[in-house]
PQR file with spaces between the fields and no chain letter, atoms N, CA, C, O and H, PARSE charges and radii, in Angstrom:
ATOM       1  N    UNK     1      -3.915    0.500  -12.200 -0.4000 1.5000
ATOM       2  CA   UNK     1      -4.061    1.930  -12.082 -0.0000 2.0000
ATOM       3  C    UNK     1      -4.452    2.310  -10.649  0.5500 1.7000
ATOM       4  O    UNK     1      -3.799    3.142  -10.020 -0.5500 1.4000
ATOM       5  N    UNK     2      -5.320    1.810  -10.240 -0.4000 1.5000
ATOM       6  CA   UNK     2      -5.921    1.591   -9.169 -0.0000 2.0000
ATOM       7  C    UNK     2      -4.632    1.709   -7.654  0.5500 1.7000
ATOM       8  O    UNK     2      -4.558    2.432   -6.661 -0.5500 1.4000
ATOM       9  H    UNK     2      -5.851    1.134  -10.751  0.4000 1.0000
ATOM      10  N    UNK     3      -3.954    0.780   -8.112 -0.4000 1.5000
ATOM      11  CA   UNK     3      -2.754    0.309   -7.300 -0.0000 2.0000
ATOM      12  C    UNK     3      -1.678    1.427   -7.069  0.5500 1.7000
ATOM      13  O    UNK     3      -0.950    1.686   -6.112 -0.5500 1.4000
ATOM      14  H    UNK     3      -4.015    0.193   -8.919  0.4000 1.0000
ATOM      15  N    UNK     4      -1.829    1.917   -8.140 -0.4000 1.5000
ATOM      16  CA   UNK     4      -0.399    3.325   -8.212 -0.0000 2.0000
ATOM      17  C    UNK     4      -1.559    4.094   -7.846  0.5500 1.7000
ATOM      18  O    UNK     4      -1.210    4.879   -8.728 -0.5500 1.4000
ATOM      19  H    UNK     4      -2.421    1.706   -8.918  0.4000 1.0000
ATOM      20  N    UNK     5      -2.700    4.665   -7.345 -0.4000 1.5000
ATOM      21  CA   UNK     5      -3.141    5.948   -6.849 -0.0000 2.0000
ATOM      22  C    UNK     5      -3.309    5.793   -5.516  0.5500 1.7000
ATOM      23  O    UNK     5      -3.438    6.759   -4.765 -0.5500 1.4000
ATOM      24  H    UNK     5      -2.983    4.028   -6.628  0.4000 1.0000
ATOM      25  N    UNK     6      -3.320    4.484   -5.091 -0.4000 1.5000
ATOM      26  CA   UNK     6      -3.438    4.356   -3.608 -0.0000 2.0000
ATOM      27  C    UNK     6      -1.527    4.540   -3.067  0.5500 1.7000
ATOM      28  O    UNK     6      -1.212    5.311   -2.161 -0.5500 1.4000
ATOM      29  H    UNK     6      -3.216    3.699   -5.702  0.4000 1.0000
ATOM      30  N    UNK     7      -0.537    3.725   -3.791 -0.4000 1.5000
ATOM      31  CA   UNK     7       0.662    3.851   -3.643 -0.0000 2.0000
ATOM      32  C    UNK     7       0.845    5.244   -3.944  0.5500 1.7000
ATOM      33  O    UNK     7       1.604    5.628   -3.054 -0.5500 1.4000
ATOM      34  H    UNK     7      -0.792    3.098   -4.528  0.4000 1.0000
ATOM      35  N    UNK     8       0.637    6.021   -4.539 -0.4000 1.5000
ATOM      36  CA   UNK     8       1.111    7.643   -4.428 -0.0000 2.0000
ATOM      37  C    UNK     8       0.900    8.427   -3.068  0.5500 1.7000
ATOM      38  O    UNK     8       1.667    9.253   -2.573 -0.5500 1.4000
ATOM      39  H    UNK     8       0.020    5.709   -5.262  0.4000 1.0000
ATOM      40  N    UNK     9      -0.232    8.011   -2.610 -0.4000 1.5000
ATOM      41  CA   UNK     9      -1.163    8.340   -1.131 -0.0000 2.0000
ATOM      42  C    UNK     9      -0.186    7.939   -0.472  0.5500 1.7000
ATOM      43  O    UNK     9      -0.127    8.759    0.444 -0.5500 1.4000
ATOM      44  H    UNK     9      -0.855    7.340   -3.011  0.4000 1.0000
ATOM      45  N    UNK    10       0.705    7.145   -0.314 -0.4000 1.5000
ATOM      46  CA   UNK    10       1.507    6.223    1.065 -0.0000 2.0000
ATOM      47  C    UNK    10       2.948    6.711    0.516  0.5500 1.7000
ATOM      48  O    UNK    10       3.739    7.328    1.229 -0.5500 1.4000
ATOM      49  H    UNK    10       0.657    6.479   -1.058  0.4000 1.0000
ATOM      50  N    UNK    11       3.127    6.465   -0.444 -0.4000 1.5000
ATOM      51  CA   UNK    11       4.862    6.899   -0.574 -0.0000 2.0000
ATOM      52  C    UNK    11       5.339    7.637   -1.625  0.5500 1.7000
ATOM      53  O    UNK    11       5.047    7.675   -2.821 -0.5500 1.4000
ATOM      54  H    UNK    11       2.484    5.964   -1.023  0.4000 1.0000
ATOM      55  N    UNK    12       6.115    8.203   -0.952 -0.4000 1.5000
ATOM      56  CA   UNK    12       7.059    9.432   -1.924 -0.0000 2.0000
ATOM      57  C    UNK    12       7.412    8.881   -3.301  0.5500 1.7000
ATOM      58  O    UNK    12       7.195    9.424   -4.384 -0.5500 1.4000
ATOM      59  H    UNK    12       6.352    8.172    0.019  0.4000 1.0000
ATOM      60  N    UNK    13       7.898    7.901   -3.105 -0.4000 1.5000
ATOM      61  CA   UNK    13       7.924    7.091   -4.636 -0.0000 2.0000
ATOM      62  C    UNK    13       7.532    5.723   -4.189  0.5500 1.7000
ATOM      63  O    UNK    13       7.928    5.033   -3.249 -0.5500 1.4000
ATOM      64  H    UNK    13       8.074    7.460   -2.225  0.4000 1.0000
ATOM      65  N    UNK    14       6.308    5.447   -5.478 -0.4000 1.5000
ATOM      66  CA   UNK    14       5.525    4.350   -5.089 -0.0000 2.0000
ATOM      67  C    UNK    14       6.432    3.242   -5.823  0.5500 1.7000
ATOM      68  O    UNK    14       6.090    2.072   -5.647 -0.5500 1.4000
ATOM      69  H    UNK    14       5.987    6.007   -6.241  0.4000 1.0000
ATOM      70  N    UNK    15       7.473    3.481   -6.571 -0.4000 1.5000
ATOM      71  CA   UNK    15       8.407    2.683   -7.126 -0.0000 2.0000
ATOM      72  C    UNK    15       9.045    1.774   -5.981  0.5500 1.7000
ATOM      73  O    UNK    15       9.194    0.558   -6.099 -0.5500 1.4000
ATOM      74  H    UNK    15       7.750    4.431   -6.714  0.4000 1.0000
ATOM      75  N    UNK    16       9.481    2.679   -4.614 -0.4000 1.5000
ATOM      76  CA   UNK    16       9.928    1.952   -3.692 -0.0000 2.0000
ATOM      77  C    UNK    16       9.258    0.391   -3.220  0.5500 1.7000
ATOM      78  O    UNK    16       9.920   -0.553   -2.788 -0.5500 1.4000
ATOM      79  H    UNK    16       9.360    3.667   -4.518  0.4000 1.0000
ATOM      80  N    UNK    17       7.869    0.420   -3.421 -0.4000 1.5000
ATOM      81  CA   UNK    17       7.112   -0.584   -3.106 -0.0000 2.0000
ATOM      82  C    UNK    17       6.894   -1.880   -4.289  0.5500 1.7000
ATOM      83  O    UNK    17       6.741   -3.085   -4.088 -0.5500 1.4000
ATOM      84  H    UNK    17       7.331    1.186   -3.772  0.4000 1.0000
ATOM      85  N    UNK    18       6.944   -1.145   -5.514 -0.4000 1.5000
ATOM      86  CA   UNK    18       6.790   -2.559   -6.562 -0.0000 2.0000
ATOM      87  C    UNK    18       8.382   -3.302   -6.911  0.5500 1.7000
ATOM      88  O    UNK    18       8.564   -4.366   -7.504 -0.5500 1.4000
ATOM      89  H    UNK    18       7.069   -0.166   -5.677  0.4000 1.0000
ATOM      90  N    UNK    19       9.501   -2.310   -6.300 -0.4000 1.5000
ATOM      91  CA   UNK    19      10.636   -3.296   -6.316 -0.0000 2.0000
ATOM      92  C    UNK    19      10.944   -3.753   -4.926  0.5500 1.7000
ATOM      93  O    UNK    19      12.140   -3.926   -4.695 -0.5500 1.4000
ATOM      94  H    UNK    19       9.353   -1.446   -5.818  0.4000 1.0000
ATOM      95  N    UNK    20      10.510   -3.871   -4.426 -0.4000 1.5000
ATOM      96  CA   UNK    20      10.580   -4.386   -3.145 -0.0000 2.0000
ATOM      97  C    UNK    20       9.916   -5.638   -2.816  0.5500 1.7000
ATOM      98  O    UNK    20      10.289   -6.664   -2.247 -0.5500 1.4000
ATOM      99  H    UNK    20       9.538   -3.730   -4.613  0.4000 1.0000
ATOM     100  N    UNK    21       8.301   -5.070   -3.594 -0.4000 1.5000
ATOM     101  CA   UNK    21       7.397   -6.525   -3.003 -0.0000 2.0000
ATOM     102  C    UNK    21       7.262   -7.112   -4.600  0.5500 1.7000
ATOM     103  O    UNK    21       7.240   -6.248   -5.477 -0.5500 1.4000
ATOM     104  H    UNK    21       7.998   -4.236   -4.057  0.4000 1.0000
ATOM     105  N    UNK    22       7.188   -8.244   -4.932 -0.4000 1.5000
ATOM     106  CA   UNK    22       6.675   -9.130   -6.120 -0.0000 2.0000
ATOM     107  C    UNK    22       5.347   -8.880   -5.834  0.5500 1.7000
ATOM     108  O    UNK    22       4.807   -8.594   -4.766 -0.5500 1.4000
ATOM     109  H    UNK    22       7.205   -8.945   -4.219  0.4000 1.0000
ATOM     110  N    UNK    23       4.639   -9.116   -7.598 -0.4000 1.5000
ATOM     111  CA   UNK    23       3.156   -9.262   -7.763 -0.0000 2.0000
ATOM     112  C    UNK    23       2.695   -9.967   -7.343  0.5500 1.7000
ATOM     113  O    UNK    23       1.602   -9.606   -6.907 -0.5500 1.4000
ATOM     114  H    UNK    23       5.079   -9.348   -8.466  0.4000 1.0000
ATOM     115  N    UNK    24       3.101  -11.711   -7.063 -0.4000 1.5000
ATOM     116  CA   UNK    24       2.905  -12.567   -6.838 -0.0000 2.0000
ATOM     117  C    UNK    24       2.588  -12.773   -4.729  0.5500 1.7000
ATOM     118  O    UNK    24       2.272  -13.709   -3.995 -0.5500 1.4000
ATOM     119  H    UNK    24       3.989  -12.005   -7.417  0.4000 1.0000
ATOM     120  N    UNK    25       2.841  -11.631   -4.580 -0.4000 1.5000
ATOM     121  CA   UNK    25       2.102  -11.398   -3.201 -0.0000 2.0000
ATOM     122  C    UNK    25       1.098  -10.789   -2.892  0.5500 1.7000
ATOM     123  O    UNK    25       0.491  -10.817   -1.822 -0.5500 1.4000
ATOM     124  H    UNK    25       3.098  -10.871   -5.177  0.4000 1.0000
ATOM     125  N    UNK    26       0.792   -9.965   -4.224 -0.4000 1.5000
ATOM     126  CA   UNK    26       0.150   -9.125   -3.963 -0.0000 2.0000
ATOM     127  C    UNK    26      -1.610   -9.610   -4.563  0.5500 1.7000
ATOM     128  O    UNK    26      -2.530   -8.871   -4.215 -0.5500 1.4000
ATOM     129  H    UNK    26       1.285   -9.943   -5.093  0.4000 1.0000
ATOM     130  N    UNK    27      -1.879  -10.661   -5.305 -0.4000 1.5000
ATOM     131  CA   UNK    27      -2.243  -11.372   -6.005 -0.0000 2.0000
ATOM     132  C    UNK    27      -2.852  -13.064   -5.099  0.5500 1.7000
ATOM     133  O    UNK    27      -2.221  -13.871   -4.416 -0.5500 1.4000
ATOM     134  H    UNK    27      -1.132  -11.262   -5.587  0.4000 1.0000
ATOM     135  N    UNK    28      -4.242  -13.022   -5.507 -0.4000 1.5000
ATOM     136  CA   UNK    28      -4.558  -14.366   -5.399 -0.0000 2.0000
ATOM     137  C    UNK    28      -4.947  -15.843   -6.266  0.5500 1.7000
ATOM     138  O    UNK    28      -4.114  -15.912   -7.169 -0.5500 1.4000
ATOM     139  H    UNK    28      -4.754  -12.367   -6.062  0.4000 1.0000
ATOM     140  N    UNK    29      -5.303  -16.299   -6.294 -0.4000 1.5000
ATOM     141  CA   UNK    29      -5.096  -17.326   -6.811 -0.0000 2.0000
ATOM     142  C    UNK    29      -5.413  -17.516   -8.378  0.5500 1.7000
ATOM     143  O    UNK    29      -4.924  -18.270   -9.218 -0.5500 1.4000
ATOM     144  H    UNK    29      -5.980  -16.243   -5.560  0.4000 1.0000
ATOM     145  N    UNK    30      -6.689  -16.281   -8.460 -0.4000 1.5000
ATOM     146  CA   UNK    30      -7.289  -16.070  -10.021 -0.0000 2.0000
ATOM     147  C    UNK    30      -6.298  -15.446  -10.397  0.5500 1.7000
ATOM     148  O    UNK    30      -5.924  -15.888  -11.484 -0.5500 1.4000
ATOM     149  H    UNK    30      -7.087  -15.668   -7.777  0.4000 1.0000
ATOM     150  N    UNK    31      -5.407  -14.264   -9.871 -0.4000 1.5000
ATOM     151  CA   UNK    31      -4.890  -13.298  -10.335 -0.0000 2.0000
ATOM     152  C    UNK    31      -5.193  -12.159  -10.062  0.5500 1.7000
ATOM     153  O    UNK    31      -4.643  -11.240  -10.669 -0.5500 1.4000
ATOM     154  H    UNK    31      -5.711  -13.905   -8.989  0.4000 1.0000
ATOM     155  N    UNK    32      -6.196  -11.890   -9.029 -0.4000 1.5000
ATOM     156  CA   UNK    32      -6.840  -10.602   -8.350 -0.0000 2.0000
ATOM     157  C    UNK    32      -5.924  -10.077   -7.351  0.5500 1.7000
ATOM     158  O    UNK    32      -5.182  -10.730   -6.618 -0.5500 1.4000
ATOM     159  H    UNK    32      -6.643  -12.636   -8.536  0.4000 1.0000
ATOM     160  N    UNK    33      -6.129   -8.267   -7.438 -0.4000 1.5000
ATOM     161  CA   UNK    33      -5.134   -8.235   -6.839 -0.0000 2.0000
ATOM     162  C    UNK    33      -6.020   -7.841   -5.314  0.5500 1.7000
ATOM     163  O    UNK    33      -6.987   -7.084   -5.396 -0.5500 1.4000
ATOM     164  H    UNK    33      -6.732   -7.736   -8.034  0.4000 1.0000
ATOM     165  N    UNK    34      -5.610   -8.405   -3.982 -0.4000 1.5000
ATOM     166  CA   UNK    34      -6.304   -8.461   -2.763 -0.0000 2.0000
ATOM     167  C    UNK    34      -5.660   -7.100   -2.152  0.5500 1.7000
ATOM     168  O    UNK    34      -4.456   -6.862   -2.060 -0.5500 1.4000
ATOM     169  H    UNK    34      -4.824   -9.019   -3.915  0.4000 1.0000
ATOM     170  N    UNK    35      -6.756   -6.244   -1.747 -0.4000 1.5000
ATOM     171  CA   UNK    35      -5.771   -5.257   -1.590 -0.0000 2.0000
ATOM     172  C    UNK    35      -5.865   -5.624   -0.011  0.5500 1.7000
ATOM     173  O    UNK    35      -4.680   -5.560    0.317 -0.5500 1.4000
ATOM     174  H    UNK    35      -7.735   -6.437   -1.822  0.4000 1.0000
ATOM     175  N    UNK    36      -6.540   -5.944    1.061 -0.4000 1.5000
ATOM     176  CA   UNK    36      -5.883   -6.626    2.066 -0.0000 2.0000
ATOM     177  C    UNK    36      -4.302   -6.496    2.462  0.5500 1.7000
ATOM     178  O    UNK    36      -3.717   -5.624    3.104 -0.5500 1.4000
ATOM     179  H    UNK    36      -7.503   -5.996    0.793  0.4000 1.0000
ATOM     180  N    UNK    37      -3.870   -7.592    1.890 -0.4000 1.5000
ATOM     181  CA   UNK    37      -2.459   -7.809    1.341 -0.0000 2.0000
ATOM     182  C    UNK    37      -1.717   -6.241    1.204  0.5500 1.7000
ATOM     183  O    UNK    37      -0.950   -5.857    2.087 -0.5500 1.4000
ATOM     184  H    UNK    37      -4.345   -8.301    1.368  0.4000 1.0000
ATOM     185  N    UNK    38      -1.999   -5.488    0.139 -0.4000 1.5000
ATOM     186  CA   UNK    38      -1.427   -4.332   -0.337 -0.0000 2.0000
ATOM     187  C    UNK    38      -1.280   -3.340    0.747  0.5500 1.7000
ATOM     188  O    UNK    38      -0.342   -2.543    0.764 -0.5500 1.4000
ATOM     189  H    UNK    38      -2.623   -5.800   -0.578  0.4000 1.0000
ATOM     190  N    UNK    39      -2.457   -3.395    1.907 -0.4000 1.5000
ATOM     191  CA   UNK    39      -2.511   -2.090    2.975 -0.0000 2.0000
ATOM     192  C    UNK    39      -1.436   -2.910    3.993  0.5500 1.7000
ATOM     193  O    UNK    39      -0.646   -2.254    4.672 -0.5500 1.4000
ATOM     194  H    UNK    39      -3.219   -4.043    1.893  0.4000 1.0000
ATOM     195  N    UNK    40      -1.454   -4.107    4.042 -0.4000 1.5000
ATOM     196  CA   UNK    40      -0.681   -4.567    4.941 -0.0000 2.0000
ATOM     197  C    UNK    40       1.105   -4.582    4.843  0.5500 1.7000
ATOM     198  O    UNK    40       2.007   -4.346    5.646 -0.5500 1.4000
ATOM     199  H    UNK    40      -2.095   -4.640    3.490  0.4000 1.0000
ATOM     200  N    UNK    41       1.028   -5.052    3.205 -0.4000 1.5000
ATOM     201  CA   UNK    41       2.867   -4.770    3.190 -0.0000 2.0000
ATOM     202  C    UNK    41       2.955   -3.729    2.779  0.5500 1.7000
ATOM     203  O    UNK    41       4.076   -3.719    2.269 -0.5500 1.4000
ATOM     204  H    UNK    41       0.295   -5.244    2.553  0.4000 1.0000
ATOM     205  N    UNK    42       2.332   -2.382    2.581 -0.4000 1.5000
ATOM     206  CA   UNK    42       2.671   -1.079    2.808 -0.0000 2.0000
ATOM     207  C    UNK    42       2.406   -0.587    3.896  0.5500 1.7000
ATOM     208  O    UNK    42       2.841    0.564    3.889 -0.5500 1.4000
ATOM     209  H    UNK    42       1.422   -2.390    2.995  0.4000 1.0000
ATOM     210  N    UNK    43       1.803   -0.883    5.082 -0.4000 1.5000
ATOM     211  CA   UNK    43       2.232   -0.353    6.420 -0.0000 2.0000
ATOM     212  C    UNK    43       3.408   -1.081    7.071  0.5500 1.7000
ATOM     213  O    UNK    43       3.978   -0.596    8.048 -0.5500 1.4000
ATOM     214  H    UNK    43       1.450   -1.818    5.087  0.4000 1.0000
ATOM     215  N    UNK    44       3.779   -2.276    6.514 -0.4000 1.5000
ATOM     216  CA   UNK    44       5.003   -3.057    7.111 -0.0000 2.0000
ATOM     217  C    UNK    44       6.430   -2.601    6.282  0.5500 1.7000
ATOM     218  O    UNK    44       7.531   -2.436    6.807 -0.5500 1.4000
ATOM     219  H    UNK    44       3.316   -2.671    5.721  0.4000 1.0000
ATOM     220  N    UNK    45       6.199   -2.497    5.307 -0.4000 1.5000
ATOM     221  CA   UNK    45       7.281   -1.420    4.635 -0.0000 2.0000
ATOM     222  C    UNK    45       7.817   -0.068    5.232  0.5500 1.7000
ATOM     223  O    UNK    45       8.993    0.286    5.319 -0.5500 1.4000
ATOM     224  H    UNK    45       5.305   -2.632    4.880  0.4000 1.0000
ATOM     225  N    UNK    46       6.357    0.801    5.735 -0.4000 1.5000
ATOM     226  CA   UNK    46       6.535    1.641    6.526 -0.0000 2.0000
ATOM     227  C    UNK    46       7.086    2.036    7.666  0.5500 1.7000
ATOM     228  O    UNK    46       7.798    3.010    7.908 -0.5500 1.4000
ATOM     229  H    UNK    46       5.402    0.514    5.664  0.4000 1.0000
ATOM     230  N    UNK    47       6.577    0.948    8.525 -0.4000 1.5000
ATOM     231  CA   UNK    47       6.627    0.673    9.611 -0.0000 2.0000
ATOM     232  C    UNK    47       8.821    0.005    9.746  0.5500 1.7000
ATOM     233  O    UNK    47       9.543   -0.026   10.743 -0.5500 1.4000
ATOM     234  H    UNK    47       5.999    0.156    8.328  0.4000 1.0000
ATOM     235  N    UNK    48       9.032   -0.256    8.774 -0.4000 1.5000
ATOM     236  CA   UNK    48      10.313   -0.970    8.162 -0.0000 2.0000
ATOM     237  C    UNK    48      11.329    0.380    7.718  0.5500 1.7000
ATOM     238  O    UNK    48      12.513    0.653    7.919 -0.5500 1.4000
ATOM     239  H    UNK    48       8.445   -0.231    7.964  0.4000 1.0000
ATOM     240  N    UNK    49      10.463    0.887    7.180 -0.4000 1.5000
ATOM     241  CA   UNK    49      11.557    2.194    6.041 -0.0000 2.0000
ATOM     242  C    UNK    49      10.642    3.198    6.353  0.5500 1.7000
ATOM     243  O    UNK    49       9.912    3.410    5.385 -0.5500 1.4000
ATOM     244  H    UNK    49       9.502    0.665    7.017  0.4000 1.0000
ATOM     245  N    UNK    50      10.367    3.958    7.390 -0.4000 1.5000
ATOM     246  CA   UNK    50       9.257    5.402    7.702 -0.0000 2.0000
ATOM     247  C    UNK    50       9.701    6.499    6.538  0.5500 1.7000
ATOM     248  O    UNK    50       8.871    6.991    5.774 -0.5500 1.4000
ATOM     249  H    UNK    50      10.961    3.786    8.176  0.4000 1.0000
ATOM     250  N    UNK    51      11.116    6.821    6.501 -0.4000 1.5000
ATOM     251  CA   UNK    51      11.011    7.204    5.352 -0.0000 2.0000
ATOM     252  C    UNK    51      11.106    7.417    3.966  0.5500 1.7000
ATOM     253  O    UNK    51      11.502    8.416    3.365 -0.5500 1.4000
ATOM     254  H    UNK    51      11.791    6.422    7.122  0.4000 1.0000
ATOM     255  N    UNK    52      10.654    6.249    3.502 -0.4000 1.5000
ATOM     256  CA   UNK    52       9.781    5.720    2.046 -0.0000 2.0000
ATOM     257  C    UNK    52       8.248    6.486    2.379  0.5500 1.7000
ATOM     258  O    UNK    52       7.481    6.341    1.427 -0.5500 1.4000
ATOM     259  H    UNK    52      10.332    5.438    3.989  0.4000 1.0000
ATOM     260  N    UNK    53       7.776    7.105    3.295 -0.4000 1.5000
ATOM     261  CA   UNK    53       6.108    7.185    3.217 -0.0000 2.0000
ATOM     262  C    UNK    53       6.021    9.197    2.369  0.5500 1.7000
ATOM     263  O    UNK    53       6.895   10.062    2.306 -0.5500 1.4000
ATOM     264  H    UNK    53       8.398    7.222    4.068  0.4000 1.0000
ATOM     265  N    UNK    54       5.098    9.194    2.066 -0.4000 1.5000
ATOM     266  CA   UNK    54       5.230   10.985    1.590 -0.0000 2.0000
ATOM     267  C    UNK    54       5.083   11.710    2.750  0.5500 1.7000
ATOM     268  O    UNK    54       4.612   11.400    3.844 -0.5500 1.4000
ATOM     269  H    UNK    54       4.388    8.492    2.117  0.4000 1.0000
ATOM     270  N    UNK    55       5.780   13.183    2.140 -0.4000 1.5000
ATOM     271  CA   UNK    55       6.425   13.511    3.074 -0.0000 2.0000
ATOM     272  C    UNK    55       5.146   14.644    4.137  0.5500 1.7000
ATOM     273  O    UNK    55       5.440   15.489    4.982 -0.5500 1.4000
ATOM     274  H    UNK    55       6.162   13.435    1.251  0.4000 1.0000
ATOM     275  N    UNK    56       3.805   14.233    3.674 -0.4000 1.5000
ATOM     276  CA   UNK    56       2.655   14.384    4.942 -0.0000 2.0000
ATOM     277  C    UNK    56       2.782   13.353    5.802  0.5500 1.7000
ATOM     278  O    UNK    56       2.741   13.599    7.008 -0.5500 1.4000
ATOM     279  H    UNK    56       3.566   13.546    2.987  0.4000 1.0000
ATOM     280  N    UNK    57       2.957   12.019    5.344 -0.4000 1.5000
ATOM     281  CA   UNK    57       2.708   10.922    6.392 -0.0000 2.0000
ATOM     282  C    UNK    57       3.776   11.030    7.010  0.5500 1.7000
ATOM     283  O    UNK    57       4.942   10.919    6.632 -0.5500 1.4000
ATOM     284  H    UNK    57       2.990   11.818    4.364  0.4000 1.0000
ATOM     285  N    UNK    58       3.141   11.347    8.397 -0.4000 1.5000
ATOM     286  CA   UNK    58       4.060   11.047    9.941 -0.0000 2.0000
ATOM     287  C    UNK    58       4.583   10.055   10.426  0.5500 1.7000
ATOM     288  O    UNK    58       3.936    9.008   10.400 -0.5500 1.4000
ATOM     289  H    UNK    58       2.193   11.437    8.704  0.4000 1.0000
ATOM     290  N    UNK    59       5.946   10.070   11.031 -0.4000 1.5000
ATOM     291  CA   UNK    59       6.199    8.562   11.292 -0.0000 2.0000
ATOM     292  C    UNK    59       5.228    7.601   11.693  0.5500 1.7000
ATOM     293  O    UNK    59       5.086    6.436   11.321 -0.5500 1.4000
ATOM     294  H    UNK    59       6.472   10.920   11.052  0.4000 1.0000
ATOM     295  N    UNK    60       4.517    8.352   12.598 -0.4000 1.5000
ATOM     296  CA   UNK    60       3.201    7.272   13.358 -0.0000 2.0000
ATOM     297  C    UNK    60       2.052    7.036   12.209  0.5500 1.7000
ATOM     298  O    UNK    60       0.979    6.616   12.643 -0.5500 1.4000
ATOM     299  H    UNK    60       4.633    9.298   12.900  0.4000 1.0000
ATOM     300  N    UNK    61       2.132    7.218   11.043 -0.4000 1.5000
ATOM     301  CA   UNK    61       1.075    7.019   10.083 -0.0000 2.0000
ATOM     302  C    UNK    61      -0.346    7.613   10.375  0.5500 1.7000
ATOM     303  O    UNK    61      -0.987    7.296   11.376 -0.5500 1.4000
ATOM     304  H    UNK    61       3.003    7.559   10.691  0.4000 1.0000
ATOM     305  N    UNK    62      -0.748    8.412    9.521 -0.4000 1.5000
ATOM     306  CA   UNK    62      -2.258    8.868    9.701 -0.0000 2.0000
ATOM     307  C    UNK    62      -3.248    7.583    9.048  0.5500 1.7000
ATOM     308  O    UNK    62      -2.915    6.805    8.154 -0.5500 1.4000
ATOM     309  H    UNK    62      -0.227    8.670    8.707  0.4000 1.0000
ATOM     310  N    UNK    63      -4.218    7.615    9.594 -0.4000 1.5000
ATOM     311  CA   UNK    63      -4.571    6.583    9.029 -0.0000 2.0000
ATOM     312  C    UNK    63      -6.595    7.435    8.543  0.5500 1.7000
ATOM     313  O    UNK    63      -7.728    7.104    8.893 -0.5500 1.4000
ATOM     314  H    UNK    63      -4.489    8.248   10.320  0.4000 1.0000
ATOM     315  N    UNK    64      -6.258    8.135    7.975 -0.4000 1.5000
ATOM     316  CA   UNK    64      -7.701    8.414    7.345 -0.0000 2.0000
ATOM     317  C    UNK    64      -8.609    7.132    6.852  0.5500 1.7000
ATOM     318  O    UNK    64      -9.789    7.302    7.159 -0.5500 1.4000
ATOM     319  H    UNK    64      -5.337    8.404    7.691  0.4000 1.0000
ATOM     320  N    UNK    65      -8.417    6.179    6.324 -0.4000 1.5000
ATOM     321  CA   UNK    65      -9.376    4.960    5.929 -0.0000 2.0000
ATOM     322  C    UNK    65      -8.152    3.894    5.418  0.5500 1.7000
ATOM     323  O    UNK    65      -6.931    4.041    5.372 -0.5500 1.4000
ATOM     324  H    UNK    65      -7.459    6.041    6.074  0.4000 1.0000
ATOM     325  N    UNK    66      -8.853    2.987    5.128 -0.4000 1.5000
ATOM     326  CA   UNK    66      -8.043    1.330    5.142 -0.0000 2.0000
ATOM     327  C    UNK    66      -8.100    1.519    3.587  0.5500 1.7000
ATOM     328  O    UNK    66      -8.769    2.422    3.086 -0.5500 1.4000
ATOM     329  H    UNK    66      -9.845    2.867    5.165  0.4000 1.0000
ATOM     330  N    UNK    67      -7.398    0.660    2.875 -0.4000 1.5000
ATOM     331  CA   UNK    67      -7.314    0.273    1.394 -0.0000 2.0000
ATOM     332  C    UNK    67      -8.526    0.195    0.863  0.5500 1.7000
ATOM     333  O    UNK    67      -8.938    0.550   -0.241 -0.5500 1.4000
ATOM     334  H    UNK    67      -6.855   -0.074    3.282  0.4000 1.0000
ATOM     335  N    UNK    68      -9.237   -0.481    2.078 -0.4000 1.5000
ATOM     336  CA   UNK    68     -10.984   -1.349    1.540 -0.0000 2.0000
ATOM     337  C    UNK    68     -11.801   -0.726    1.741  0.5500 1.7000
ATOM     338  O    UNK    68     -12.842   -1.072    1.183 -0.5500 1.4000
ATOM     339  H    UNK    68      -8.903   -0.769    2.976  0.4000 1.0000
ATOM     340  N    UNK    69     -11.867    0.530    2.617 -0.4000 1.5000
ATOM     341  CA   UNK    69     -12.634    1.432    2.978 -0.0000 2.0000
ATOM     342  C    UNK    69     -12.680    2.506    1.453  0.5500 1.7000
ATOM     343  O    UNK    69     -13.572    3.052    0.804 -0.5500 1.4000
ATOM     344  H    UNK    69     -11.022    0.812    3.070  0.4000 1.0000
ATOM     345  N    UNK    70     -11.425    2.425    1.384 -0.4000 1.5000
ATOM     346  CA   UNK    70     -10.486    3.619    0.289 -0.0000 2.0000
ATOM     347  C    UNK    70     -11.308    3.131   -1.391  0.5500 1.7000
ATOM     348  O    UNK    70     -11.637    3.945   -2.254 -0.5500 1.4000
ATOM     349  H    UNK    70     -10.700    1.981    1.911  0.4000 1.0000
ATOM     350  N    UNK    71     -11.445    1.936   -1.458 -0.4000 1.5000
ATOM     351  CA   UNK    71     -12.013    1.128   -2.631 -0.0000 2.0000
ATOM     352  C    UNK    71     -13.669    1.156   -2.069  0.5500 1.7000
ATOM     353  O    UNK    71     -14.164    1.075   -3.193 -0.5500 1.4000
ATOM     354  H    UNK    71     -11.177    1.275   -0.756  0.4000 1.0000
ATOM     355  N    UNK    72     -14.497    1.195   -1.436 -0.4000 1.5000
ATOM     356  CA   UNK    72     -15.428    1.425   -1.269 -0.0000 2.0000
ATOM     357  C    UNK    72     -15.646   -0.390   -1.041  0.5500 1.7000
ATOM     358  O    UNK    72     -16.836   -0.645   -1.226 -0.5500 1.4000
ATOM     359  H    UNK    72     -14.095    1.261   -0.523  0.4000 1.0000
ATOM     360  N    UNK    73     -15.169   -1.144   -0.841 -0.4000 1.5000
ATOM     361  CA   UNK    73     -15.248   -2.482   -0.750 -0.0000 2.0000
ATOM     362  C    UNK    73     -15.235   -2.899    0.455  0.5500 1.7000
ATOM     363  O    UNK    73     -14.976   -2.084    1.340 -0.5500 1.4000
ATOM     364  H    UNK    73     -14.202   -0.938   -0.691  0.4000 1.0000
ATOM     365  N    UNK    74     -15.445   -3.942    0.708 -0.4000 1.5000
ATOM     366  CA   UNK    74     -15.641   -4.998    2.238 -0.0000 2.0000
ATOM     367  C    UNK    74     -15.269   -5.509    2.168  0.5500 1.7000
ATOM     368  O    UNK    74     -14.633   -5.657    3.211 -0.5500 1.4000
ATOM     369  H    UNK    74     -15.655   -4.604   -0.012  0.4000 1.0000
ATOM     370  N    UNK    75     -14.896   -6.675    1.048 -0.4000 1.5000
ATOM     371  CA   UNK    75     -13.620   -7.957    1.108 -0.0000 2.0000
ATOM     372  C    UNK    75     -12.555   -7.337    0.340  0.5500 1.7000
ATOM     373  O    UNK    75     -11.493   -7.935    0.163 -0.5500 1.4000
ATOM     374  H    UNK    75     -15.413   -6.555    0.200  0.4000 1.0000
């Protein structure tokens, strides 16, 4: 759930991103999902396809807070 409210924030359709990337990247070894990982191949997606992002985000990306900032987390 978690995953699709941060993906709504970044792209017009967050669909673009779960057929694109496998779970299995997104995911570590327990099965957690690292969101690390998640801010990174959605700015490289971006950065790849600018427009896949919604249609506030500027080509140059705003960057109000990180995934981990966004989760209130540190790792």
């Amino acid at each position: 759930m978690l995953l699709g409210l941060y993906l709504q924030e970044r792209l017009a359709d967050p669909s673009d991103f779960t057929v694109r990337v496998p779970l299995a990247h997104l995911v570590d070894e327990e099965g957690r999902l690292v969101w690390a990982r998640v801010e990174l191949l959605v700015d490289e997606l971006l950065a790849a396809r600018p427009h896949l992002g919604t249609p506030t985000e500027p080509l140059t990306r705003r960057r109000p807070a990180s995934a981990l900032q966004w989760l209130g987390t540190e790792t």
